[in-house]
C-alpha positions in Angstrom: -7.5 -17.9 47.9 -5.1 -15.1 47.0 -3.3 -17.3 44.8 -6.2 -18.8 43.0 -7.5 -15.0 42.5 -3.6 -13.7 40.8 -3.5 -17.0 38.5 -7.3 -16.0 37.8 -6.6 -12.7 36.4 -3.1 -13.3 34.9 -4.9 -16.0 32.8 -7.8 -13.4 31.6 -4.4 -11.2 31.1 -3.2 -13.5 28.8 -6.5 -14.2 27.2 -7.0 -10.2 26.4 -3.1 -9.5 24.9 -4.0 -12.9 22.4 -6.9 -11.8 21.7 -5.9 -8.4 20.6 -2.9 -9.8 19.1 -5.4 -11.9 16.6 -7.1 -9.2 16.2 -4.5 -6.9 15.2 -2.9 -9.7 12.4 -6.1 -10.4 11.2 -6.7 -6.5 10.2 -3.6 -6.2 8.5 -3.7 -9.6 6.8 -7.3 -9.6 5.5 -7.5 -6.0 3.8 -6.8 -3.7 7.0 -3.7 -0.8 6.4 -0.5 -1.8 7.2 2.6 0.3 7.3 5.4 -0.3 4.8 8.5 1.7 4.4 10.8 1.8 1.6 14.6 2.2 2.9 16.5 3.9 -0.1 20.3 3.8 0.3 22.0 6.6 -1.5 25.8 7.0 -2.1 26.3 10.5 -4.4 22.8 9.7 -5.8 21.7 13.4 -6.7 21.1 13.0 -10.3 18.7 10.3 -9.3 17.1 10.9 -6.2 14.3 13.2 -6.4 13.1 11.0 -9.3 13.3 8.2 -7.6 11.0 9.4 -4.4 8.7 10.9 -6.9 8.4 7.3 -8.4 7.3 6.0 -4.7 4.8 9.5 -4.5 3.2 8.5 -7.1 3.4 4.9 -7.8 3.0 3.7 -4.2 1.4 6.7 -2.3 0.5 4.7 0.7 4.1 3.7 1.4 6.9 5.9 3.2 10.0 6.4 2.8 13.6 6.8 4.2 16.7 7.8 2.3 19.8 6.8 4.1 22.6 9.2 3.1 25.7 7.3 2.9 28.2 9.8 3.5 27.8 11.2 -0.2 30.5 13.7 -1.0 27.6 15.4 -3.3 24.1 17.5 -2.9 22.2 14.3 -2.2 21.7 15.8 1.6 21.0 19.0 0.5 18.7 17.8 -2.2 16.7 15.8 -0.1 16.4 18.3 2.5 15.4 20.4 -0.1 12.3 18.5 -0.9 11.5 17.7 2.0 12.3 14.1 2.1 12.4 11.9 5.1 16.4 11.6 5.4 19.1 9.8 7.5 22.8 11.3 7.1 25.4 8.9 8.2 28.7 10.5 9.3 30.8 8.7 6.9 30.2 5.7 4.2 29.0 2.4 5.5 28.1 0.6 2.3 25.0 -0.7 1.5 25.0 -3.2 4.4 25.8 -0.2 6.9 23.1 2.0 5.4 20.5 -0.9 5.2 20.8 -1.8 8.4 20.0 2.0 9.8 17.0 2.0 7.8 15.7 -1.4 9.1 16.7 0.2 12.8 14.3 3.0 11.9 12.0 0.8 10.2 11.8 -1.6 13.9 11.5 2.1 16.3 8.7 3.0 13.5 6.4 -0.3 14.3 6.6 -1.0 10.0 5.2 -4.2 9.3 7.0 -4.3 6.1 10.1 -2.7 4.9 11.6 -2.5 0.8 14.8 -2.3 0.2 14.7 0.5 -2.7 17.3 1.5 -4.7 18.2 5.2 -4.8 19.3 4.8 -8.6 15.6 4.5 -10.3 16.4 0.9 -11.5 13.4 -0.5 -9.1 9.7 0.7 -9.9 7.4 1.5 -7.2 4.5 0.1 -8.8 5.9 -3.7 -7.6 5.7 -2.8 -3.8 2.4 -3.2 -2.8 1.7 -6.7 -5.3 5.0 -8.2 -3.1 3.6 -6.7 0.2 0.2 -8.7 -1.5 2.3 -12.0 -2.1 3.5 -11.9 1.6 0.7 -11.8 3.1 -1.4 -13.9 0.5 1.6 -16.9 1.0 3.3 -16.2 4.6 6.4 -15.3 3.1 9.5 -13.7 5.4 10.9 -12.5 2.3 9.8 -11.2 -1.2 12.8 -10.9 -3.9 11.6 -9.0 -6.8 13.1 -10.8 -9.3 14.0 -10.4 -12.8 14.0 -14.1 -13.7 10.7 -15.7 -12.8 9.3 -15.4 -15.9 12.3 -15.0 -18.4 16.3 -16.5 -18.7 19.2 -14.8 -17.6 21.1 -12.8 -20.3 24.4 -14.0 -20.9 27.1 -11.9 -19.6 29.7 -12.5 -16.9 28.0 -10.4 -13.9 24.6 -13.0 -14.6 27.3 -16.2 -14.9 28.2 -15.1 -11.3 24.6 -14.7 -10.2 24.1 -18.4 -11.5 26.9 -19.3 -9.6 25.3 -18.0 -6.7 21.9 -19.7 -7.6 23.4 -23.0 -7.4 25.0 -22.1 -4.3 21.9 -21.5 -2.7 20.1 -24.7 -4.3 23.1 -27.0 -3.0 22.9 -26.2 0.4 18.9 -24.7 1.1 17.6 -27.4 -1.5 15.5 -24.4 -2.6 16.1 -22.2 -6.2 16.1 -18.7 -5.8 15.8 -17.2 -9.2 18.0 -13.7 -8.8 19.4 -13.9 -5.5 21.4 -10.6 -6.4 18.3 -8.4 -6.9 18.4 -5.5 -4.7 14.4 -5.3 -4.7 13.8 -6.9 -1.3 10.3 -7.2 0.7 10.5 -7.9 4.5 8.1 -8.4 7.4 8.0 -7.4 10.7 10.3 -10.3 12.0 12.5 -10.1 9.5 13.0 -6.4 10.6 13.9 -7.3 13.9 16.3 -10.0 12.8 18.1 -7.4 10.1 17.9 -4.5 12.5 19.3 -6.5 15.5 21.9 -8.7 14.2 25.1 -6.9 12.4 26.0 -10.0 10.5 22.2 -9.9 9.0 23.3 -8.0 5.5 20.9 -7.3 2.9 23.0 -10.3 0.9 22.2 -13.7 -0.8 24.3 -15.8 1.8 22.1 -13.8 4.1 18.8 -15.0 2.1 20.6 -18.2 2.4 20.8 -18.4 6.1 17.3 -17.5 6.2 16.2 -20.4 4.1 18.3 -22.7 5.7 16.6 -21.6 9.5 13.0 -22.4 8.1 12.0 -19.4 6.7 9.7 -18.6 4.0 11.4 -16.6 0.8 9.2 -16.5 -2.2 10.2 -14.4 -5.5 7.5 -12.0 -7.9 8.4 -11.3 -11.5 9.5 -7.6 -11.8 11.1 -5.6 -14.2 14.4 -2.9 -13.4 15.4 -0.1 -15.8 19.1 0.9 -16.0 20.8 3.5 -14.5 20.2 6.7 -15.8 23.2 8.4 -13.7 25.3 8.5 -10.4 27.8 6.3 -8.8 27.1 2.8 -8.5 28.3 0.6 -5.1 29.7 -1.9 -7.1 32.2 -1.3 -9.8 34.1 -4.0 -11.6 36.7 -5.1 -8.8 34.4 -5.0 -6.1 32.1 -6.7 -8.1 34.3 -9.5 -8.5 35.2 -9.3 -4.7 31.4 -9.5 -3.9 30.9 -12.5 -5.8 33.8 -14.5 -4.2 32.8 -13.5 -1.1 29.0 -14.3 -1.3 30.3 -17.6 -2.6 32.5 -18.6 0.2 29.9 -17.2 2.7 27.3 -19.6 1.4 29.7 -22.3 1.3 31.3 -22.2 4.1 30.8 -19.2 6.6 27.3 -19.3 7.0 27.3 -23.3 8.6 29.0 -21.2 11.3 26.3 -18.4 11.8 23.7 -18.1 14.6 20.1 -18.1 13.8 19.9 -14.5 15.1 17.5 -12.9 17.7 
């Protein structure tokens, strides 16, 4: 009788968390408030930054933000602590994938249910964020790439040969086209914050993207458009531009037959 009376309850238990589980999705997915944070990564981005969080003030006011300070050597830090903008200082210079990842830690702790990847250098407009966050939850997608190619060709220029490169890549072994797999604009949802902020090897890369297509999840793209740089110091310069696209390239090749799923 004891017995019957503990599987009694721990079946109601279970009943209660799905229900409020179902309840909880269905808020945020049919027109309820749902947190989204935009993780900015800045490297010796003071010319650009306060511009760039005014952008997300006014252009996406329901969306927060986090600037991950990347060890700049410039008044980025003092800047942002100036205005009063939510701020991560790393100790010393991660890179992108290093920085990323912190925010995406922050953005799990938080409870987001979706996190941007933002650039700190005003090429990406806030006024995209909320139509991808839209597009994720209108088709299920894991991913949202804002991408500059949906609706338009690809200049010609050696950096965009290498992103076709990379595009075929991705198409040989996913069987699916991804439009501008280097586009720093990136949507994700909730598990996909876990994933990124749990798993080292998970950078905010296309043979990354890859993986994730390759393990059955859902990566969609949304027609955008980026301005150029105004000012600052760029991650990538020539060399390690060309370095990046090698690497991507063997990684999606090869490496990434090799990688776990991730938790």
């Amino acid at each position: 009788m004891h017995n019957r009376a503990i599987g009694c309850l721990r079946r109601r238990t279970w009943m209660l968390m799905r229900y409020t589980d179902e309840c909880i999705i269905s808020k945020r997915v049919f027109g309820g408030p749902v947190k989204v944070l935009a993780i900015v990564p800045a490297y010796n981005e003071e010319d650009n930054i306060v511009s760039t969080i005014e952008d997300l003030r006014q252009n996406a006011p329901g969306v927060d933000h986090v600037v991950i300070n990347d060890g700049s050597s410039d008044a980025t830090e003092a800047i942002c602590r100036a205005h009063g903008f939510n701020i991560i200082t790393l100790p010393m210079n991660l890179g992108l994938a290093g920085g990323f990842q912190t925010g995406m830690k922050y953005a799990f702790r938080q409870g987001y249910d979706y996190a941007v990847q933002f650039d700190a250098d005003g090429q990406h407009s806030a006024a995209y964020i909320m139509p991808m966050v839209e597009q994720a939850q209108r088709d299920g997608s894991d991913i949202v790439i804002g991408s500059r190619f949906c609706a338009q060709k690809k200049p010609v220029s050696a950096r965009m040969v290498g992103s076709a490169l990379i595009t075929a890549m991705i198409r040989l072994t996913t069987g699916q086209k991804v439009q501008d797999p280097t586009s720093g604009m990136r949507l994700f949802d909730r598990d996909m914050i876990r994933r990124f902020a749990h798993n080292y090897d998970f950078s905010p890369e296309p043979d990354t993207i890859a993986l994730c297509i390759r393990n059955g999840y859902r990566v969609s793209e949304m027609q955008v458009e980026m301005r150029d740089r105004v000012a600052g110091e760029s991650y990538l310069n020539f060399t390690k531009s060309v370095a990046y696209m090698l690497r991507v390239c063997i990684s999606i090749m090869f490496v990434q037959w090799f990688r776990k799923r991730g938790n």
